[in-house]
Backbone as a chain_set.jsonl record, in Angstrom:
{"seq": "XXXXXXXXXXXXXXXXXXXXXXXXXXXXXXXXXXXXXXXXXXXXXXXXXXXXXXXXXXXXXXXXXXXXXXXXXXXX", "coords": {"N": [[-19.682, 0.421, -7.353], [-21.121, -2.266, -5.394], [-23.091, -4.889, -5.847], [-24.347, -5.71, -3.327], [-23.909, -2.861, -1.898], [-26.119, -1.615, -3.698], [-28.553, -2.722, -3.234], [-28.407, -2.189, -0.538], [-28.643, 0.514, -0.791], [-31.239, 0.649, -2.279], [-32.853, -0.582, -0.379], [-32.994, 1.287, 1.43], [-34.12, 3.236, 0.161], [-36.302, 2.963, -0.828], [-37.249, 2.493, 2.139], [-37.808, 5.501, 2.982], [-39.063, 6.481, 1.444], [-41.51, 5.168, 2.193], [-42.234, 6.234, 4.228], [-42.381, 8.834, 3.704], [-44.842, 8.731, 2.18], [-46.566, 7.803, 4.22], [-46.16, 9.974, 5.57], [-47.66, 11.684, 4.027], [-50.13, 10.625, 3.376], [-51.017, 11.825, 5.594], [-51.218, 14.077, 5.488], [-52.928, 14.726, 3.724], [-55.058, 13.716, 5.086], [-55.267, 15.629, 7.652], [-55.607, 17.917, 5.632], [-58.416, 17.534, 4.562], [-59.94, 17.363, 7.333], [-59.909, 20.131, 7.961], [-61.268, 20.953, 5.418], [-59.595, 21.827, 3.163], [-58.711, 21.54, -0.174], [-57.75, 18.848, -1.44], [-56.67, 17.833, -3.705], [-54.35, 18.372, -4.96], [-52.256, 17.244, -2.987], [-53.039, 14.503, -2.697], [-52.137, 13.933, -5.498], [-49.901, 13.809, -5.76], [-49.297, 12.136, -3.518], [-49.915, 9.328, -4.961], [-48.29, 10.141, -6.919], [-46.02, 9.707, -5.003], [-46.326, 6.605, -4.626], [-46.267, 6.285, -7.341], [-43.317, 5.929, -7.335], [-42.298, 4.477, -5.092], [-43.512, 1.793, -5.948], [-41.551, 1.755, -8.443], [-39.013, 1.312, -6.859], [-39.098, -0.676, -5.315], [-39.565, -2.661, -7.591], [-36.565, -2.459, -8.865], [-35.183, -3.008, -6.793], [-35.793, -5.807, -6.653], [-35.277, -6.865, -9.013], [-32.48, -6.358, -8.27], [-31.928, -8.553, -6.462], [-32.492, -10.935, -8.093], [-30.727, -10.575, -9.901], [-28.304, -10.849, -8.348], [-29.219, -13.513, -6.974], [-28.744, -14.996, -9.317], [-25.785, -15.053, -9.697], [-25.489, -15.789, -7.723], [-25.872, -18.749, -7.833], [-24.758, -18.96, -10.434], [-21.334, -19.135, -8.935], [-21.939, -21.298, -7.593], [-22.312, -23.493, -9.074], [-19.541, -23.143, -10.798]], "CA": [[-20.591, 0.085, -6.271], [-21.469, -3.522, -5.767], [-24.714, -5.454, -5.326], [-24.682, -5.351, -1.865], [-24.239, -1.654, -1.789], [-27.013, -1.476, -5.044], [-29.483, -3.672, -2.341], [-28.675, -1.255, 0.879], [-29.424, 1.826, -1.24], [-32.759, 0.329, -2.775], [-33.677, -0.748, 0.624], [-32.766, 2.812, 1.888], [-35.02, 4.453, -0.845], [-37.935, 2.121, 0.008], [-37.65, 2.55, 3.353], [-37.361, 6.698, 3.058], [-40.678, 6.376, 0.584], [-42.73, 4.761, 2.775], [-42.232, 6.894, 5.561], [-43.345, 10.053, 3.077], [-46.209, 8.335, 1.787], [-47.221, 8.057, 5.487], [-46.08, 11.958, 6.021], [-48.287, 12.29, 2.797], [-51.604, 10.356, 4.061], [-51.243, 12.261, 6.997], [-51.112, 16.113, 5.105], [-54.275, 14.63, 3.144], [-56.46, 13.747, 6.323], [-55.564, 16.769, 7.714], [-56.528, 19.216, 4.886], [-59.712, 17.098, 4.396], [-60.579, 17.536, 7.783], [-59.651, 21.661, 7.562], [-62.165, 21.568, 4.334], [-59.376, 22.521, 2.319], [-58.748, 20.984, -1.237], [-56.787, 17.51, -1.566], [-56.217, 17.65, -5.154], [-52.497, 18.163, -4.705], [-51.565, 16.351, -2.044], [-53.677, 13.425, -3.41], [-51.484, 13.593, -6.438], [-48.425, 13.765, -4.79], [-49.468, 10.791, -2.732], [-49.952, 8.821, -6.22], [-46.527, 10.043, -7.707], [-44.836, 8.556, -4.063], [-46.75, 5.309, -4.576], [-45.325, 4.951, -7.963], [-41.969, 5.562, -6.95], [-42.048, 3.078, -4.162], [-43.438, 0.604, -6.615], [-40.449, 1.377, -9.254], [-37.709, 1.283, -6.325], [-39.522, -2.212, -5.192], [-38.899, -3.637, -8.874], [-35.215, -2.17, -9.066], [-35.068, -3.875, -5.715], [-36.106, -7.501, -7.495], [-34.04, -6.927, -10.09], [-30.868, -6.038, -7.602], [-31.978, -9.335, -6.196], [-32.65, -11.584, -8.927], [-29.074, -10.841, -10.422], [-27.715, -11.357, -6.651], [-29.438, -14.556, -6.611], [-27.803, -15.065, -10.151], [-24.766, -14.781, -9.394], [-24.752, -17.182, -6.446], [-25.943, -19.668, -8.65], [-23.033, -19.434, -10.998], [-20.238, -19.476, -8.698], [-22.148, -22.391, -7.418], [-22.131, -24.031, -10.432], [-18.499, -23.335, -11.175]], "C": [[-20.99, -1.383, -6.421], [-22.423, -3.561, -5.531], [-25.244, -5.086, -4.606], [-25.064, -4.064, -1.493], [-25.31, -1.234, -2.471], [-28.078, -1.244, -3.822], [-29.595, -2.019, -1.389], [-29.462, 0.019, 0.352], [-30.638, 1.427, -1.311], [-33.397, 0.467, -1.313], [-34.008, 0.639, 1.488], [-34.071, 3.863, 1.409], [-36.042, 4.211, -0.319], [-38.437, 2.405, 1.139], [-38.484, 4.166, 3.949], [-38.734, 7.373, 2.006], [-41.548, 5.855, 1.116], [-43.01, 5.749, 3.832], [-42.826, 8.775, 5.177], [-44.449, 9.709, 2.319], [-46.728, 8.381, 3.396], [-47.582, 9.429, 6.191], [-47.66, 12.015, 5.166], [-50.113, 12.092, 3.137], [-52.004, 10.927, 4.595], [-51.826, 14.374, 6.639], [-52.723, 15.957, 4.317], [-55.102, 14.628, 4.331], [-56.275, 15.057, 6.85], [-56.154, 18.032, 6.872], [-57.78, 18.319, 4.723], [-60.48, 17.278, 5.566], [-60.886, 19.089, 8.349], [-60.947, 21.98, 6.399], [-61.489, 22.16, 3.174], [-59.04, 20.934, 1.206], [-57.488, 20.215, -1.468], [-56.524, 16.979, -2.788], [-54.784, 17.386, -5.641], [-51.919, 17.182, -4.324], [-51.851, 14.851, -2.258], [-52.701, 12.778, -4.874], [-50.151, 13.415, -6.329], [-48.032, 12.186, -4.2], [-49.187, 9.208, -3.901], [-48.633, 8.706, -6.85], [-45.685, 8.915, -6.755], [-44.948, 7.292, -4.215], [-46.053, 4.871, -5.774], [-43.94, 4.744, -7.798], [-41.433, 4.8, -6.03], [-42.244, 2.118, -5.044], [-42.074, 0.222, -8.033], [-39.143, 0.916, -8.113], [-37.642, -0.241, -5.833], [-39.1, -3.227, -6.357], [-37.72, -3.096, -8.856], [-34.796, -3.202, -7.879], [-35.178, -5.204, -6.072], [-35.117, -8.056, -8.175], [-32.434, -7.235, -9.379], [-30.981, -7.944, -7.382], [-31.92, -10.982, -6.607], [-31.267, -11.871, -9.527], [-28.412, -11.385, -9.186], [-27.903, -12.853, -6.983], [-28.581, -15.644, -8.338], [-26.538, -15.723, -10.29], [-24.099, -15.884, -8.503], [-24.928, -18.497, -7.241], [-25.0, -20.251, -9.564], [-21.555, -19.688, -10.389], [-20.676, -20.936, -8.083], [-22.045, -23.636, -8.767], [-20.74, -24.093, -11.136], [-17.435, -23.898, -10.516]], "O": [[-21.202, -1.772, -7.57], [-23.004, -2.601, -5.024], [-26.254, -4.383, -4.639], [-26.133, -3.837, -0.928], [-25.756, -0.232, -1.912], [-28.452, -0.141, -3.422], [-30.417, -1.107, -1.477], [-30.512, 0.476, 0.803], [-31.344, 1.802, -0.376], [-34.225, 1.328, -1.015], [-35.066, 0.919, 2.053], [-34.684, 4.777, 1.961], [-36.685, 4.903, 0.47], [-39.634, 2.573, 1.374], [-39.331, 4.243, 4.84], [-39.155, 8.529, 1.962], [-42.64, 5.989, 0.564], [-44.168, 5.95, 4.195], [-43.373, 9.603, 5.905], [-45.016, 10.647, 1.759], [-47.47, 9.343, 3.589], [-48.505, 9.865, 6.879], [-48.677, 12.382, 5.754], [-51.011, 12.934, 3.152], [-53.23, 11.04, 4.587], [-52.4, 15.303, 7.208], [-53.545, 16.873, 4.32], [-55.846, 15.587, 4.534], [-57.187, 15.818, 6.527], [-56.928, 18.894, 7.29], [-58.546, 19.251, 4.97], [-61.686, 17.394, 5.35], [-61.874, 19.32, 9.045], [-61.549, 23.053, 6.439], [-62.093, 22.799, 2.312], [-59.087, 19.753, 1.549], [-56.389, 20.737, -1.655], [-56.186, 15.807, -2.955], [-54.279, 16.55, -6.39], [-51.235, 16.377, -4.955], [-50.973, 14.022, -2.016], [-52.584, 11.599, -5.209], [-49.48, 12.701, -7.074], [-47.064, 11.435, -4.325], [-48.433, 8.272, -3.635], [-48.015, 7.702, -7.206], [-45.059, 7.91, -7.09], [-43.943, 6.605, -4.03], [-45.427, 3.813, -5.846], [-43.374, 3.675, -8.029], [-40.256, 4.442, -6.061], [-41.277, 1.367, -5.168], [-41.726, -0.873, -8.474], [-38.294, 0.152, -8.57], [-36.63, -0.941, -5.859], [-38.493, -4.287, -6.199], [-37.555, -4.275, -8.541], [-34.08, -4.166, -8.147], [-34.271, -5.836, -5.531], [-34.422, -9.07, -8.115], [-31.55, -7.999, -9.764], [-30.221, -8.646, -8.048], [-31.537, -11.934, -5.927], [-30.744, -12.978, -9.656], [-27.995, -12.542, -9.233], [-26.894, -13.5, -7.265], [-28.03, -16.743, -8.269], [-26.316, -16.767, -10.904], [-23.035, -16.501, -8.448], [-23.99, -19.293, -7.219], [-24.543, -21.392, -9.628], [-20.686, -20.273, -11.036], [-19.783, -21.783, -8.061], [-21.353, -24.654, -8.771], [-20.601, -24.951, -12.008], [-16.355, -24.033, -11.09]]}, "num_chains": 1, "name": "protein.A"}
């Protein structure tokens, strides 16, 4: 798999994690305004956040080598 493909995935993940952190906000306001207990879903919400923030640094990383990379064939 190359870079490029590395990149599309990351951006894929990111994109596909934000959009269930939004589901996720959305399952919290509703049981909070039901009265029922957001202990779960609250923690849930937490796990998605850090996995957006690891797929964001893998994403850096993809990028950083990318940018790498151009540098050396520039250089050669």
């Amino acid at each position: 798999m190359s870079e490029t493909d590395h990149l599309s995935q990351a951006e894929r993940l990111i994109a596909e994690c934000k959009n269930r952190i939004a589901r996720q906000r959305e399952v919290i306001a509703n049981a909070f305004q039901k009265g029922h207990d957001t202990e779960v879903p609250v923690s849930m919400l937490r796990a998605l956040e850090a996995s957006l923030r690891a797929f964001e640094t893998h994403r850096q990383l993809i990028l950083d080598r990318k940018k790498g990379d151009d540098w050396q064939e520039r250089g050669s």
